[in-house]
C-alpha positions in Angstrom: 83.6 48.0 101.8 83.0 49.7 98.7 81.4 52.8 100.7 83.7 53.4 103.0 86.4 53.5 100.8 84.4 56.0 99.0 83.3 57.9 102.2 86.9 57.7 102.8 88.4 59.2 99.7 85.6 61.3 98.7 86.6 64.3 101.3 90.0 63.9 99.8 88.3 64.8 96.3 86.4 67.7 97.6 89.9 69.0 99.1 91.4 69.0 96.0 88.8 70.2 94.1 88.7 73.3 96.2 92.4 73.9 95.7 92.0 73.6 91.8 89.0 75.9 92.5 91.1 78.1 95.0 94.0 78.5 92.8 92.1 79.1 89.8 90.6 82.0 91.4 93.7 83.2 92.8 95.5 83.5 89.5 92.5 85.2 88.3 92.4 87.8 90.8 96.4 87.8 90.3 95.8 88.9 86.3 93.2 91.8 87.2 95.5 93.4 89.6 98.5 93.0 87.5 96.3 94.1 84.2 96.0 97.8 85.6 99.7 97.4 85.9 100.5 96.6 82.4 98.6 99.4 81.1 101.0 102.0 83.2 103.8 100.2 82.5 103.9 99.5 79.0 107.8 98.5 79.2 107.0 96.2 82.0 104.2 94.5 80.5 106.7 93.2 77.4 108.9 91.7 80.0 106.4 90.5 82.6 103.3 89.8 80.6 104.6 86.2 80.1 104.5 85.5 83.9 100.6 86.4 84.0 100.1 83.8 81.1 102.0 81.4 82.8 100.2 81.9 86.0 97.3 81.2 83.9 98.8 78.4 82.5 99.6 77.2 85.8 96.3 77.7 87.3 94.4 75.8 83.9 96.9 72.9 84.5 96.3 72.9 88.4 92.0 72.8 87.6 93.1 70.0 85.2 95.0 67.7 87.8 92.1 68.4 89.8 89.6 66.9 87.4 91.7 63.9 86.7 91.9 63.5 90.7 88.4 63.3 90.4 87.7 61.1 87.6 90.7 58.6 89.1 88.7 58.2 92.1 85.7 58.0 90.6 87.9 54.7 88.5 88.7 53.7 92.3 85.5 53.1 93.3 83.8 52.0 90.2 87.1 49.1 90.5 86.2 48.1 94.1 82.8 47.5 93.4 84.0 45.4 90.5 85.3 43.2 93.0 88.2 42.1 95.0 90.0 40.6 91.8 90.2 44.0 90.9 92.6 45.3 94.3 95.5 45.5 92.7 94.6 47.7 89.9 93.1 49.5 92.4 96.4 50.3 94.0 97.5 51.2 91.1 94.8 53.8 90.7 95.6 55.3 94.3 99.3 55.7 93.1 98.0 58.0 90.2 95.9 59.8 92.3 99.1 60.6 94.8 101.2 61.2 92.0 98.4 63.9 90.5 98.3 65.2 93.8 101.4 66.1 94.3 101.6 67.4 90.1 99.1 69.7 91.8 101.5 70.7 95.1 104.0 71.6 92.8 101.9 73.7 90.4 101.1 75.7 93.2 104.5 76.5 94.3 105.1 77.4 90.3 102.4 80.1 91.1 103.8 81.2 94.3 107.4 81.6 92.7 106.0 83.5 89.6 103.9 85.6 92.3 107.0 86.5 93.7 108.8 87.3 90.8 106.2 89.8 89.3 106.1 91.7 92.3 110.0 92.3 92.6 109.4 93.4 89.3 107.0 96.1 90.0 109.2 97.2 92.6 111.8 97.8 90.1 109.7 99.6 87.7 108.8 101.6 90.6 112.0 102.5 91.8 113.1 103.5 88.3 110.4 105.6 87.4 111.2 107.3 91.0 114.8 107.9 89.9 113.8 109.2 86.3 111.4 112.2 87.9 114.3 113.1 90.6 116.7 113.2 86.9 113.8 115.4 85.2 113.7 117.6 88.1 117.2 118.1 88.4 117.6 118.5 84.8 114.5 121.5 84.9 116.5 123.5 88.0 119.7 123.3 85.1 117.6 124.7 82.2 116.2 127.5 84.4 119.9 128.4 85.5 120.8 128.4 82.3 118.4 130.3 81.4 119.1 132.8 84.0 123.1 133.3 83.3 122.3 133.7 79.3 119.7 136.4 80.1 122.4 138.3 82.6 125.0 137.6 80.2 122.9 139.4 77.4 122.9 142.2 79.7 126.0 142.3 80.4 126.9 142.3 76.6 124.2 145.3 76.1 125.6 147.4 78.7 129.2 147.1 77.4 128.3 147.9 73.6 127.1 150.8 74.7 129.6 151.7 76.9 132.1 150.9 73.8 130.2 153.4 71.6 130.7 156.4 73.3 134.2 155.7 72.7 133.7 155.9 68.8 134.8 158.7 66.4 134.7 159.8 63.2 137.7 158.6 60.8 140.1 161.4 61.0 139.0 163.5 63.8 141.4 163.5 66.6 140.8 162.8 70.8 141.1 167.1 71.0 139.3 168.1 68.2 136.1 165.2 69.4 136.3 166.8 72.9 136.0 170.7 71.7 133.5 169.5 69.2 131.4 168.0 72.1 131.6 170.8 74.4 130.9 173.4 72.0 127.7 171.4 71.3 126.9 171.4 75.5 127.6 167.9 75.9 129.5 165.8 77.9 132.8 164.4 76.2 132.5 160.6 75.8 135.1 159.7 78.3 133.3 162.1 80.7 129.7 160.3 79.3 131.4 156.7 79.7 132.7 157.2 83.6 129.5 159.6 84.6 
């Protein structure tokens, strides 16, 4: 009896182990993708770096309940070959084990959840640093306009203090007197000079 309860519950252990295994290599292959990550996202690694220890965390526990699966079973059998005084604490035993088990279906949808959660993250990040470049680049076109209008208004300002100039005369010399003085001297007067 004692070996087909143990050919019974021994595929049970193997399954379980595998999970432990299976999830303990999942949330390590979750952590060196999401390492990568944290290095490009410096901001996002202070908020999110939490979730990949507790994926870690999860994934330790989850290998734990698997061992204690394990060594409850292993108490099973040891108990049935004890003898049939034994069967009740046996029961007992099978409780833990279902109990551990489903500690362990429950740490994995803890993973799954804080899976989840990481990657809406990312997609935030992602979707903010894609709003900050279309800022940067609209903030660029500005400067360069900016740049453009001081430049013509510089111009602008060139051309109409020398326009202003010709305008100019000595103190005391009257409008007359500045247009004979520039004729005799073969020049154009400056309101000739200014609309020329």
């Amino acid at each position: 009896m004692a070996g087909l309860v143990h050919a019974a519950v021994e595929p049970t252990s193997r399954g379980v182990r595998g999970e432990g295994n299976y999830i303990r290599i999942n949330a390590l292959d979750a952590e060196n993708i999401v390492r990568p990550l944290l290095y490009q996202r410096r901001a996002f690694l202070n908020q999110r770096v939490s979730h990949a220890n507790e994926v870690r965390s999860l994934a330790q526990r989850a290998s734990t309940a698997a061992k204690e699966i394990k060594e409850l079973i292993g108490a099973s059998v040891q108990t049935i070959h004890n003898g049939s005084a034994l069967a009740g604490e046996a029961g007992k035993t099978m409780s833990d084990v279902t109990q551990a088990v489903a500690r362990v279906t429950d740490i994995m949808g803890e993973i799954a959840a804080a899976s989840a959660e990481q990657s809406r993250g990312i997609d935030q990040v992602n979707l903010t640093i894609t709003q900050m470049d279309a800022t940067t680049q609209q903030n660029a076109a500005l400067v360069e306009q900016a740049a453009a209008a001081s430049k013509s208004l510089e111009t602008q300002g060139r051309e109409l203090s020398q326009t202003v100039s010709a305008f100019r005369m000595p103190a005391g010399e009257t409008a007359t007197s500045a247009h004979a003085r520039m004729q005799a001297a073969g020049s154009a007067s400056p309101w000739q000079a200014a609309t020329a």
